[in-house]
C-alpha positions in Angstrom: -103.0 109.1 120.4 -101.9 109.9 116.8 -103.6 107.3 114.3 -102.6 106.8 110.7 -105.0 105.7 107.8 -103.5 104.3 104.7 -105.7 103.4 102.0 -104.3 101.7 99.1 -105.8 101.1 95.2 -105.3 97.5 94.4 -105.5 96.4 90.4 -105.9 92.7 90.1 -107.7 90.4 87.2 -111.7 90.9 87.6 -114.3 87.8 89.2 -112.7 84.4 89.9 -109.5 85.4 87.9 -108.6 87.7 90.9 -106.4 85.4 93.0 -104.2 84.8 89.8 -101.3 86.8 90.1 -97.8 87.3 91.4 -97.5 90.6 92.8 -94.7 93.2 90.6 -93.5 89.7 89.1 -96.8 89.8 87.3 -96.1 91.8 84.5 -93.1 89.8 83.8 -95.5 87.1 83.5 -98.5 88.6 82.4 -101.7 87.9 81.9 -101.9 87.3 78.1 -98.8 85.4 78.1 -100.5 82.8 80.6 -103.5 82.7 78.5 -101.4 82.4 75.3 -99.7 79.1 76.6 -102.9 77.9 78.1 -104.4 78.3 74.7 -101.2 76.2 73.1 -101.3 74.0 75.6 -105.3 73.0 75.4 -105.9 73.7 78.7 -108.4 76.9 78.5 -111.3 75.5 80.7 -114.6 76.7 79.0 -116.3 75.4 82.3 -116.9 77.9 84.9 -114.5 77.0 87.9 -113.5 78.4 91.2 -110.0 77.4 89.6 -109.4 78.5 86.0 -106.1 77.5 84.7 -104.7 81.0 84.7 -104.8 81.4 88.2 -103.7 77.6 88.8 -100.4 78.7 87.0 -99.5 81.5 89.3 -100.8 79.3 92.4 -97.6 77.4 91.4 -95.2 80.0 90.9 -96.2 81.4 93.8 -95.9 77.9 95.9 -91.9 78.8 94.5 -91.8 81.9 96.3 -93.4 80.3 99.4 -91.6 76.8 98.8 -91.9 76.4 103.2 -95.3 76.8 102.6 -98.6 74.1 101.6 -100.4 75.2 98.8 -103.6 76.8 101.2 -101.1 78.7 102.6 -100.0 79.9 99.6 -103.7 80.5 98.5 -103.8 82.7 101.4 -100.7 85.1 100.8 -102.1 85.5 97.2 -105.6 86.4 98.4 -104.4 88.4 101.2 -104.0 91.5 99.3 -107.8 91.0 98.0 -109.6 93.3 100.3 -113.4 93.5 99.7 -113.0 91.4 96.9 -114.9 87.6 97.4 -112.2 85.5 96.6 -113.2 81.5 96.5 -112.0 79.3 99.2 -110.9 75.7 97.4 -109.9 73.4 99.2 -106.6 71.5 99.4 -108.2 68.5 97.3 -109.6 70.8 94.8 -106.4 72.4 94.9 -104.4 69.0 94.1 -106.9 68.1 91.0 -106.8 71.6 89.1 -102.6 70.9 89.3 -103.3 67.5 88.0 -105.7 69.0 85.0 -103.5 71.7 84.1 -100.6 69.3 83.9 -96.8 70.2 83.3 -97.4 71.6 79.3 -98.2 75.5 80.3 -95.2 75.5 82.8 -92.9 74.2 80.3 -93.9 76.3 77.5 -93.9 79.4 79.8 -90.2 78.5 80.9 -89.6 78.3 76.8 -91.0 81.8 76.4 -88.7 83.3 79.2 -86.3 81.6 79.1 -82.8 83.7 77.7 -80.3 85.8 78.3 -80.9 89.2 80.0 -81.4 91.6 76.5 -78.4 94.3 77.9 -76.1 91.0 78.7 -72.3 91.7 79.0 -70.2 90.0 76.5 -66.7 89.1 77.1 -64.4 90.6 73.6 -67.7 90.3 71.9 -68.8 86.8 72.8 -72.0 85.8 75.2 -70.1 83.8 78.0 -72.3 80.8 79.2 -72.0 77.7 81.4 -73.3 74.2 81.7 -73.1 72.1 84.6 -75.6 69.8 86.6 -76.8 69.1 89.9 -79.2 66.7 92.1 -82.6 67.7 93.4 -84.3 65.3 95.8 -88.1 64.2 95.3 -91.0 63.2 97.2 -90.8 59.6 98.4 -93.6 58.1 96.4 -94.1 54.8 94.5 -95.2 56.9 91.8 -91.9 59.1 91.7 -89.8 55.8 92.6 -91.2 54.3 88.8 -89.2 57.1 87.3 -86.4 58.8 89.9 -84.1 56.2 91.5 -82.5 56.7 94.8 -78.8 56.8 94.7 -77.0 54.4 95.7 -74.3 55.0 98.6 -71.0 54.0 99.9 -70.5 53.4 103.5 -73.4 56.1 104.9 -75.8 53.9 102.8 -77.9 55.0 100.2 -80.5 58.5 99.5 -83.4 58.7 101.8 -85.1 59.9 98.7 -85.6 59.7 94.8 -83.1 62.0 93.2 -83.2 64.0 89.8 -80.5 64.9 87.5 -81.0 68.8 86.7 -78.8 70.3 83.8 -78.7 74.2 83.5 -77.3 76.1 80.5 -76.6 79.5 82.3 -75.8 83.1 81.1 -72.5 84.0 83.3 -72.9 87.8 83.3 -76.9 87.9 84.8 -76.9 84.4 85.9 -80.5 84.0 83.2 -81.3 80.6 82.5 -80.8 80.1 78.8 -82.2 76.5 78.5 -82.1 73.3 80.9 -83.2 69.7 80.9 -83.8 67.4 84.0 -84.4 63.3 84.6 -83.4 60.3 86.6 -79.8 60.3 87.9 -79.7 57.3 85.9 -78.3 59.3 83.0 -75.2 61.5 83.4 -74.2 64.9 82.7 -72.8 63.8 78.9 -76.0 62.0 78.1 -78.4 65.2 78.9 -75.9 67.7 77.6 -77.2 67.0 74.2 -80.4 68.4 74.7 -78.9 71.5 75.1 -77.2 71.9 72.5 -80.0 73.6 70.4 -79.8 77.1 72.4 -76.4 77.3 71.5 -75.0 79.5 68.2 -72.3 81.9 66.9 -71.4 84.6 69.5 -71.4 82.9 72.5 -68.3 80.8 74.2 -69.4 78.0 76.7 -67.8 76.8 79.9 -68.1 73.4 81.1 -65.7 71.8 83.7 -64.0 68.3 83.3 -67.1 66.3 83.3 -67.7 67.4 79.9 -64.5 67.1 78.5 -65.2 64.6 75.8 -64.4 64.5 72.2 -68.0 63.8 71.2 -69.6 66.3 73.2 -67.1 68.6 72.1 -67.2 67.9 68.5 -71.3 68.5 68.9 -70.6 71.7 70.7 -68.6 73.1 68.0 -71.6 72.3 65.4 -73.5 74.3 66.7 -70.8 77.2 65.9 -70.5 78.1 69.0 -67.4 78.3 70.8 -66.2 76.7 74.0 -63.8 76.0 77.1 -63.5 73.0 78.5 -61.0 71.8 81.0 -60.1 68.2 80.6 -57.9 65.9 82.9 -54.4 66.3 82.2 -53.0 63.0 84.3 -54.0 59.3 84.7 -57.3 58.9 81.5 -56.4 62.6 79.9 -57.3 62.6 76.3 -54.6 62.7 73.4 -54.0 65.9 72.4 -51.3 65.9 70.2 -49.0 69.1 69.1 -49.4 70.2 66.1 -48.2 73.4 66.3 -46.8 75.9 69.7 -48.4 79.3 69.5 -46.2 82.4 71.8 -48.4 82.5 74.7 -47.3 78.8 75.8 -50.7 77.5 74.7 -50.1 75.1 71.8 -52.6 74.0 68.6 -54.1 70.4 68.8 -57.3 68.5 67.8 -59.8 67.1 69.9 -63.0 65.6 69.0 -62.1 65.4 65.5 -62.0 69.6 65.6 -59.0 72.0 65.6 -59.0 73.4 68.8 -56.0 75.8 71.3 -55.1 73.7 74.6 -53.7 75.8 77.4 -52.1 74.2 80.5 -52.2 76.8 83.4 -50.3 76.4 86.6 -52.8 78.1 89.7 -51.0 79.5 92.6 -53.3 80.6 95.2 -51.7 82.6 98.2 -53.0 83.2 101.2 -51.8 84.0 105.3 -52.0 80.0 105.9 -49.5 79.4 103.0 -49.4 78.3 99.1 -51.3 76.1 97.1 -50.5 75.2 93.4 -52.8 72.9 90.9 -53.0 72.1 87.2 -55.6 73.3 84.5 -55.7 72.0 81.5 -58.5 73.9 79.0 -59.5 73.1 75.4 -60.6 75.9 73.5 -62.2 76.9 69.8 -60.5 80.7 70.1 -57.6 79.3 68.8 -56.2 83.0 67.6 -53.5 83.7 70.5 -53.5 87.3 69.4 -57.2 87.7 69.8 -57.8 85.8 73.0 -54.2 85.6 75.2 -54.0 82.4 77.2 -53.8 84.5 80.1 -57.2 85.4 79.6 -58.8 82.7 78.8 -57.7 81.0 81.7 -59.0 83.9 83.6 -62.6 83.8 81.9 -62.6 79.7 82.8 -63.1 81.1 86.7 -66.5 82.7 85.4 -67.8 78.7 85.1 -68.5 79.3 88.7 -71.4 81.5 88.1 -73.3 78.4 87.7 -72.7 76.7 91.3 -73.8 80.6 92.4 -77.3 80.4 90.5 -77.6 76.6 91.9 -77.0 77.5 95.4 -80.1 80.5 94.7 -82.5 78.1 93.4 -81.5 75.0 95.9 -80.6 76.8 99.0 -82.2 80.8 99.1 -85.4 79.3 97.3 -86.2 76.0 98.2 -83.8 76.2 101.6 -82.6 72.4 100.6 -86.5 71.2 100.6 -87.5 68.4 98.9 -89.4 68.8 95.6 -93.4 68.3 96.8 -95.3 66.9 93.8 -95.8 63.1 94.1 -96.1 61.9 90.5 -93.6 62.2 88.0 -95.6 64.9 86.0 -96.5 67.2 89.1 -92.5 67.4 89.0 -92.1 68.3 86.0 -94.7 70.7 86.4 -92.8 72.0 89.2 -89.1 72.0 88.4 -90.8 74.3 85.3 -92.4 76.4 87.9 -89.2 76.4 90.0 -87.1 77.9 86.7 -89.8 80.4 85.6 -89.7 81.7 89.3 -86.1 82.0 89.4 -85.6 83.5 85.5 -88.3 86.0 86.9 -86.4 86.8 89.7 -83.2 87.2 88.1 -84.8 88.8 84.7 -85.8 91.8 87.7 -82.7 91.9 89.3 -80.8 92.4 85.7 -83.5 95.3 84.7 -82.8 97.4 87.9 -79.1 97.0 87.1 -79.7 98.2 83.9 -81.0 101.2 85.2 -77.9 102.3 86.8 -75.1 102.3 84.6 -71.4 100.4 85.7 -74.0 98.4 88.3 -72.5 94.7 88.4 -75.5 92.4 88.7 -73.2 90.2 91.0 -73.6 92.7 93.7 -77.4 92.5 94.1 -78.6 90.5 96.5 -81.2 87.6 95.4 -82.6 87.2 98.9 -83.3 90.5 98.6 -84.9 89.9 95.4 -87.4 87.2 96.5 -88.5 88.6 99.6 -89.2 91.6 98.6 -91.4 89.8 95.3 -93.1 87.4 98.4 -94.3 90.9 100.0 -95.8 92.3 96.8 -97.4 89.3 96.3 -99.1 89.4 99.7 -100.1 93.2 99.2 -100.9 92.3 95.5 -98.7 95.3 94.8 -97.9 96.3 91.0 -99.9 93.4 89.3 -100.4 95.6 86.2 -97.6 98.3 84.9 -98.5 102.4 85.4 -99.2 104.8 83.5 -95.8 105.9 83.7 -92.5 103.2 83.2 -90.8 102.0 86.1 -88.1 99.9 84.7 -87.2 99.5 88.4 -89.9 98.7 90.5 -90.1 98.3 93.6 -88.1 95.0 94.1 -85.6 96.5 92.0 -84.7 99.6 94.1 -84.8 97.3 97.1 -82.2 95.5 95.5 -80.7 98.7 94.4 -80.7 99.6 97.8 -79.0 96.7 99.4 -76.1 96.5 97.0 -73.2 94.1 98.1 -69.8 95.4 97.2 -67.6 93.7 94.9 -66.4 90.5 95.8 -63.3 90.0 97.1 -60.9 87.2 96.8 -60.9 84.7 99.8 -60.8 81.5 100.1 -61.7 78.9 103.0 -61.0 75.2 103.2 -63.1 72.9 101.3 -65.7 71.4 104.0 -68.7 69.2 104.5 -71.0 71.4 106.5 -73.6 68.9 106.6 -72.5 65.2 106.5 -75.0 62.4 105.4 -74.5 61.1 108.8 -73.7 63.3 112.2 -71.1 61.2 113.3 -68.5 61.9 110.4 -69.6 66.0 111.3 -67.8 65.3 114.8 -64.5 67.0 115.3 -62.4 70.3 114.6 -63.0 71.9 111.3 -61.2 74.6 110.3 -63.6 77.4 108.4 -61.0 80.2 108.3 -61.7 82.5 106.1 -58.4 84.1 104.5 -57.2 86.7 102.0 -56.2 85.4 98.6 -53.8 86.3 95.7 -54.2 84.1 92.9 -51.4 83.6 90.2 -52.3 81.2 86.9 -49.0 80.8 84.5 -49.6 79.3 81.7 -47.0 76.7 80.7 -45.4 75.6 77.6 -46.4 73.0 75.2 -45.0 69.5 75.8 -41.9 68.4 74.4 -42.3 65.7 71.5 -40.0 63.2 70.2 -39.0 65.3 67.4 -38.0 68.1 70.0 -35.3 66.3 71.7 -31.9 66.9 71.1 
């Protein structure tokens, strides 16, 4: 019989340092830069442990990768590369107290370090196109947790089963990078959290928000921040006033709102498909206020990219975590790991930007992010590429696997709005129709409202 041999050269960090590291994702997060935020964070350990901080830090981002797995299983994958190398054998205690000493600080200040836009990022007529939106995240059951995240309170299926937490993303639209985000009880809504956002906006960049965050305040903070924005806002039954001051040629018309000068634009959606016609309202307050500059048409077009955000949730809620809930049982192991959870995901999609990069006319939206982190679990578990070569691979090997396994564009379909998974089984119980059908979508954009002074 025919035998192969393959012998492989494995680089990782020398002596007890060795199980720290995160396979190819490592020099995105390397070494120094660990040590750098350990250092800021005073939590170097000048005591020699089977745990040092640095490899305590990738032990959690690596748990993100392996989110179905307990931490000594996780342990395991990292070490399992290691061969001839005497790795230490903590145990799950000893794994519990070195996450308590290193506490949530070097997470947080990692996330701040990486956090950002993708350096190539496409910009729409010049302008960095963002989004902000927020979502629930379910935590451990704990009476620890339960002192800080609430359970929500339900209608007629009752209540949450567990603690939730109020997660607000500020996303880049063209890469899907995290630019900045801040999380806490659900006690606090969207508007309240916004705020702290705020600070990673500036000139250059337009940000989409839907009708949540359609309030003069907010905006009028937004625009201090000189950045731009496009908001839809309820045009019916609590709409704000938005008087007209003046009708620009596209339709869209010049108002204020917030105490600002801002462009509202009232688009009619028709969306077309085999099953018949649908047609809505969308009402969008804008700072581009130059109609020549930025048509009406289009900027009710770019509004649709707000949904890049619901795409980067679903990655970090459903192909990550698979709709787990969040493990840590105080309130600062989740902080610590909601940090970890982002730094894994920018990491992931930081990677999946670069190998774009490398291929010019490659639309990021194509590449696969299951691809992405399975490919980054199996160089972690062969502790593959943990320092850079001699030569540069802007690439790497996740990133021609994603290259590889391109999706083509997307087309435009549509399916009924369902609830695939219903608090309770009985209301999941009948014929649901999850047709899947070809779509032409029209948007005309419809003239300013007639005032008093307008009437004959």
């Amino acid at each position: 019989m025919d035998q192969s041999v393959i012998t492989r050269a494995v680089t990782v960090a020398g002596g007890r340092f060795a199980p720290g590291h995160l396979g190819e994702l490592t020099q995105q997060v390397p070494f120094e830069m660990v040590d750098a935020v350990l250092e800021q964070t005073c939590r170097v350990q000048h005591r020699a442990r089977a745990l040092p901080g640095r490899v305590v830090v990738y032990l959690l981002l690596a748990g993100c990768l392996f989110a179905e797995l307990g931490y000594g299983q996780v342990w395991g994958r990292l070490t399992a590369g290691l061969d001839g190398l005497a790795a230490a054998a903590p145990t799950a205690s000893a794994m519990t107290q070195a996450r308590r000493r290193l506490g949530p600080g070097p997470l947080r200040e990692l996330f701040t370090l990486l956090r950002g836009p993708a350096p190539a990022e496409a910009r729409w007529r010049g302008l960095l196109v963002c989004a902000i939106d927020g979502t629930i995240m379910t935590v451990a059951d704990s009476e620890a947790n339960l002192a800080v995240y609430s359970k929500q309170r339900g209608g007629k299926n009752g209540g949450s089963s567990y603690p939730m937490l109020r997660l607000l993303v500020l996303v880049s639209c063209g890469t899907r990078t995290v630019i900045d985000a801040v999380f806490g009880p659900v006690s606090a809504g969207e508007t309240t959290y916004a705020p702290g956002l705020l600070g990673s906006l500036h000139a250059g960049m337009v940000l989409l928000a839907g009708r949540n965050f359609g309030a003069g305040f907010l905006a009028a903070q937004i625009a201090g921040t000189r950045a731009d924005f496009l908001i839809r806002v309820r045009a019916g039954y609590g709409a704000p006033g938005l008087p007209v001051l003046s009708r620009c040629p596209d339709g869209s018309w010049l108002s204020r709102f917030g105490g600002i000068p801002v462009r509202v634009i009232d688009a009619q959606v028709t969306l077309t498909t085999s099953a018949g016609r649908a047609t809505a309202g969308c009402r969008l307050v804008t700072t581009l206020t130059d109609p020549d500059r930025y048509p009406a048409s289009e900027v009710a077009v770019l509004y649709h990219e707000r949904w890049e955000i619901e795409t980067a949730y679903f990655e970090l809620k459903s192909t990550i975590l698979d709709g787990r809930v969040l493990r840590a049982r105080t309130p600062d192991g989740i902080d610590q790991e909601v940090y970890a959870l982002l730094v894994t995901y920018q990491v992931l999609r930081t990677a999946i930007a670069d190998a774009a990069g490398t291929v010019p006319g490659t639309d990021p939206d194509r590449a696969s992010f299951a691809v992405a982190l399975n490919a980054a679990r199996d160089q972690v578990i062969l502790a593959a590429g943990v320092t850079a070569g001699p030569v540069t691979d802007l690439a790497g090997t996740i990133g021609r696997l994603v290259l590889a396994s391109l999706m083509p564009s997307r087309r435009l379909r549509t399916s009924p709005r369902v609830v695939k998974r219903a608090m309770s089984r009985y209301n999941a119980r009948g014929k649901v129709d999850r047709t899947t059908c070809n779509a032409t979508i029209t948007i005309a954009i419809l003239g300013a409202p007639l005032t008093p002074g307008d009437e004959p």
